[in-house]
C-alpha positions in Angstrom: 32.8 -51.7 48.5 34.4 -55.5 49.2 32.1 -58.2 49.7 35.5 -59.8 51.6 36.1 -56.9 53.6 35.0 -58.3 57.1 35.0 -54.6 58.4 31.7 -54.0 55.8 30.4 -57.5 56.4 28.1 -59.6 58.8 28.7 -63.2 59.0 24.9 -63.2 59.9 22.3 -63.5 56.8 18.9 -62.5 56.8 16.3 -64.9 55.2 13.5 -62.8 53.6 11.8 -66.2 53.3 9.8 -67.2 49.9 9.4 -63.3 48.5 8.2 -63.7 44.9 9.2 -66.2 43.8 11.1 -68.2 45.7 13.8 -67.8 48.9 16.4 -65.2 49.2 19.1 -64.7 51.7 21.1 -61.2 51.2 24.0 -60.7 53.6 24.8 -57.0 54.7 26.9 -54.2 55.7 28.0 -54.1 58.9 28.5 -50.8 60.9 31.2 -50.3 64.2 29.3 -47.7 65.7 27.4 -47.3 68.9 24.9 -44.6 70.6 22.0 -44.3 72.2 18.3 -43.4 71.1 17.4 -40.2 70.0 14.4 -38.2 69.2 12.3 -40.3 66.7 11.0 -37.9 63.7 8.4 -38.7 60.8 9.5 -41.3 58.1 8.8 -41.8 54.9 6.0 -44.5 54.5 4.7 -46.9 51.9 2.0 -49.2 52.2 -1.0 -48.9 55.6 0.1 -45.8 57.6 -2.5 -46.3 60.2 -1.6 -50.3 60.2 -1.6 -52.5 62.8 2.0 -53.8 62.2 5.2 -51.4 61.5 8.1 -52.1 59.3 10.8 -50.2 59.6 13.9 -50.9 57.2 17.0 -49.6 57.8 19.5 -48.9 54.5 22.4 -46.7 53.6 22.3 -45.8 49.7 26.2 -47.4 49.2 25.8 -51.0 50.8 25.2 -53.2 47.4 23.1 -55.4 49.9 20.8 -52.3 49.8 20.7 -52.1 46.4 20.0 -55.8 45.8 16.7 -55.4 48.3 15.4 -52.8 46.4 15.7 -53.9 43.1 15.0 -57.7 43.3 13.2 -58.0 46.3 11.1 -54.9 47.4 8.9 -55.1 44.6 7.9 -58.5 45.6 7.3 -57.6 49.2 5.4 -54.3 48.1 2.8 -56.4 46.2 2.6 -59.1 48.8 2.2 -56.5 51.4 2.2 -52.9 50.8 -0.5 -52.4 48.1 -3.1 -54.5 49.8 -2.6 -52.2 53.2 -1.2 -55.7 55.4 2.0 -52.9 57.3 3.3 -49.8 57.3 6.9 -49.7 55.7 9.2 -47.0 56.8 12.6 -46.2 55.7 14.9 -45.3 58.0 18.7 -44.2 57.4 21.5 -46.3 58.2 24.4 -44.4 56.5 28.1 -45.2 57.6 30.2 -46.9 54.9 30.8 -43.3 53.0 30.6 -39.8 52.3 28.1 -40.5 49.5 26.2 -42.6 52.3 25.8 -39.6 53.6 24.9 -37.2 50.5 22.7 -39.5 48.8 20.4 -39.6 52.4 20.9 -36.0 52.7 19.0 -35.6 49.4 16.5 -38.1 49.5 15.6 -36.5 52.9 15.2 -33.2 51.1 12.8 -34.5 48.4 10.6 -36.3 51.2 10.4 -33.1 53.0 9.5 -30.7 50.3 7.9 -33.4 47.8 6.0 -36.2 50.2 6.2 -39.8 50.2 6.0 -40.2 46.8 8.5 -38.4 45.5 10.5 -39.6 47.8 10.0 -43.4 47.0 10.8 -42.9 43.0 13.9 -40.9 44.3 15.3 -43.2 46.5 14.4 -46.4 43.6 16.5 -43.8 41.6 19.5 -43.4 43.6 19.7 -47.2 44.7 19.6 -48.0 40.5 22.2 -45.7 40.2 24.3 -46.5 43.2 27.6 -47.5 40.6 27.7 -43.7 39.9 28.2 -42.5 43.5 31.6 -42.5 43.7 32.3 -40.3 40.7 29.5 -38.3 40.1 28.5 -36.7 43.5 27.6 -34.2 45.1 26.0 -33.5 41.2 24.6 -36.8 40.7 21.8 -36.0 43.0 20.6 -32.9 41.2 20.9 -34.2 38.0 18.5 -37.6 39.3 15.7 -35.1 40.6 15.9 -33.4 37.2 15.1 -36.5 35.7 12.1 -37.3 37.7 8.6 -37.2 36.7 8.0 -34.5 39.9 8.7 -30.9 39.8 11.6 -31.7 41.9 13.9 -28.6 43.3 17.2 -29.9 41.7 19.3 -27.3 42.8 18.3 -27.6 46.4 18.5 -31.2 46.3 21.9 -31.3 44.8 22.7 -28.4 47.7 21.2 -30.9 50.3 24.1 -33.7 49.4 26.7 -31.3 49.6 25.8 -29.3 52.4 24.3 -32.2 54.6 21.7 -30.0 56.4 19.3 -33.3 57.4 22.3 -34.8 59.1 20.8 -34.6 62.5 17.4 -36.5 61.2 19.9 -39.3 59.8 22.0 -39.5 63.5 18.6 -40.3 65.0 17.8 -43.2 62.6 21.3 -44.9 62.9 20.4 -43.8 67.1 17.4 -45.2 66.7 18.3 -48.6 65.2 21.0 -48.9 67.7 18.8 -48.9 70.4 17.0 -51.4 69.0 19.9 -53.9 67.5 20.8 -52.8 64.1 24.0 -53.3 63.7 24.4 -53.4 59.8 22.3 -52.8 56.4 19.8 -53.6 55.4 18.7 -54.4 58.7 14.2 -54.9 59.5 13.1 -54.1 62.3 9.4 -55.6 63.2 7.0 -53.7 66.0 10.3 -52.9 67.3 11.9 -56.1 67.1 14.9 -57.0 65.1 14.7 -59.6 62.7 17.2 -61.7 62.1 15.6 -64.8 60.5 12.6 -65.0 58.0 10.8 -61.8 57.1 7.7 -62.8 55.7 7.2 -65.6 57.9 6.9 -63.0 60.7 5.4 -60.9 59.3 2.6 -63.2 58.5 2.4 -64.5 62.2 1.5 -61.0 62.9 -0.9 -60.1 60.0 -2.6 -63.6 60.7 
């Protein structure tokens, strides 16, 4: 994807506010599409499940701005957060830029509902470290990542899952279900239901405080 593409881009940014070690600011993806909400359905989850405040994070597996939150800023926020039980973090899909958007969140939603949560965390980690090989290794890619996995992943029906798109519905209900709430790009947070546009961590500490 272009960075300069203004079709792929918000002007907005969203300040994470001081996440590790210092302030970061990642722009994002920007989607076209409209619709209204739609049946919700079990995410995956990190951190509290039975937390007071809810997370929920909306990505698509091709937006670099994605990829950037998961490998330089998640971490941060899971230790700040997650591990001491603060919020429940749930990932929600957000795919729109391409067909790989849509593969990759096809097979991550296989290996969350035949492995669990934590399957499906190191899978998705996976994918997003990977995300340069999209383009020219899928559908295969996504067999070939669960067969690489410390998990007795199904490879075959995960690889199956990205070309055959069977959780399709499930991912039209996210993107509904963001839409209905302001999500208009990726990644995009959205806090006890409220869309966050400024700094993260500062509310989320007004509400864990």
């Amino acid at each position: 994807m272009n960075d300069n593409d203004d079709s792929r881009t918000v002007s907005r940014r969203l300040f994470l506010g001081a996440v590790g070690a210092g302030t970061v600011a990642l722009a994002g993806c920007a989607s076209g599409s409209g619709g209204d909400p739609q049946v919700d359905h079990e995410a995956p989850v990190r951190g509290d499940p039975n937390a007071d405040v809810t997370l929920e994070v909306y990505e698509d597996f091709s937006c670099p701005h994605c990829r950037t939150f998961n490998m330089q800023d998640l971490p941060a926020l899971a230790q700040q957060y997650l591990e001491p039980g603060q919020i429940r973090y749930e990932h929600r899909d957000f795919p729109f830029l391409d067909d790989q958007s849509w593969q990759a969140a096809n097979a991550a939603r296989e290996v969350y509902l035949e492995h669990g949560d934590e399957a499906f965390w190191e899978y998705k980690s996976t994918v997003f470290a990977r995300q340069g090989d999209l383009g020219t290794g899928a559908p295969e890619i996504f067999g070939e990542i669960a067969s690489e996995l410390e998990f007795d992943l199904d490879a075959e029906a995960i690889q199956s899952a990205a070309t055959d798109r069977p959780h399709d519905s499930i991912l039209e209900d996210d993107k509904s279900r963001g839409e209905s709430q302001g999500v208009s790009g990726t990644p995009s947070f959205v806090l006890d239901g409220e869309l966050v546009e400024d700094d993260l961590t500062a509310e989320i500490d007004a509400r864990i405080n």
